[in-house]
Phi, psi and omega in degrees: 000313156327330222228337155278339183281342195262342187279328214260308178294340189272323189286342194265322121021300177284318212271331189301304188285345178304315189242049179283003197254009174193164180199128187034035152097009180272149173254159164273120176315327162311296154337289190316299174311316180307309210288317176328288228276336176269326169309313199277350162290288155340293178308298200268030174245345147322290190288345206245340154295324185289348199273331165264345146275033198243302188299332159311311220294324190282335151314289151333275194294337182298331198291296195297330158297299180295334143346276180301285180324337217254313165303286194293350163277341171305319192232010144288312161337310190251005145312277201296340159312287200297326170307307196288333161310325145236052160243176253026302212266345180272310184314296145358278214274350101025286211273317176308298141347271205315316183298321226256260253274325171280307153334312196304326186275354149342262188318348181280329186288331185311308189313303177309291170311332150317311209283310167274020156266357171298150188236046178289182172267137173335313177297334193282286144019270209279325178274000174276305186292356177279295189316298211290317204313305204274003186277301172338269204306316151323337173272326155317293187302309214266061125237023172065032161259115187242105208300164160282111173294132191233278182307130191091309148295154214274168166281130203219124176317315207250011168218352181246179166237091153351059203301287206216135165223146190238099172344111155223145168269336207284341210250183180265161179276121142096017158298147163269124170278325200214147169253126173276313199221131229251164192219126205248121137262139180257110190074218189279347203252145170307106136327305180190114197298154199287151172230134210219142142213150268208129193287177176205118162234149206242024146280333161297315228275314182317327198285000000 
């Protein structure tokens, strides 16, 4: 009986030390403390990458914000060149026109000034300003400036003005009879409406 009590004790003995890592389904606190402490590592190396990819990100978009501000200031720059470069270049191309253009009327003012430093007779005059009159007007075609067609023709709103109209029976209604004042286009565009004046027959207008 001795020799069982003592094998009973020896075996529990083995299992005590076999099983030093629990007891009645209990874990040993010490184990518990490791695992604690690598969860509590884990974690907090979890929280501490989204918080430095947070912070590239914020990085990034900042680089890429100074990026943009940095182009568009770039290209408001260079907006504003190119507005002033052509308007320089209209201003130019303006001046260039204008010169071209003035030139052609030299010789007509050199003329005007002949003819009134001239000791002619009135006829003399008069037949020098008709010469200068048709030099003008040649100058007038080769910039493409053209009279407005008046006498004889009907009336048109939109290139003659109506100064007066005058009862005629003899004329078609609303013919231009007479010119005041001439009236210019250049190519398709109005310069200045012709000032007309203009029949009215009232056996027509009644009709």
């Amino acid at each position: 009986m001795t020799d069982n009590v003592t094998d009973a004790t020896t075996e529990t003995q083995n299992t005590n030390a076999t099983g030093s890592d629990t007891r009645d389904g209990v874990q040993d606190p010490n184990t518990t403390a490791g695992v604690t402490g690598e969860v509590q590592d884990a974690t907090a190396a979890a929280i501490a990458d989204p918080a430095a990819g947070t912070r590239d990100s914020y990085e990034q978009l900042r680089a890429e914000r100074d990026n943009l501000f940095e182009r568009l200031a770039r290209l408001q720059a260079e907006f504003d060149n190119a507005r002033k470069r052509e308007q320089r270049e209209r201003a130019d191309y303006r001046a260039f026109a204008i010169s071209d253009a003035v030139e052609q009327f030299l010789p007509v003012l050199d003329n005007f000034k002949l003819a009134l430093n001239s000791n002619g007779t009135v006829e003399q005059m008069r037949t020098g300003v008709e010469l200068i009159a048709k030099q003008m007007e040649e100058v007038l075609r080769s910039l493409s400036v053209t009279p407005v067609e008046t006498v004889g023709q009907p009336f048109d709103p939109r290139v003659h003005e109506a100064l007066q109209s005058v009862e005629r029976t003899d004329l078609p209604d609303h013919q231009v009879i007479d010119e005041v004042r001439r009236g210019y286009r250049i190519k398709d565009r109005l310069l200045r409406p012709a000032l007309v004046r203009i029949a009215v027959n009232p056996h027509l207008s009644e009709a």
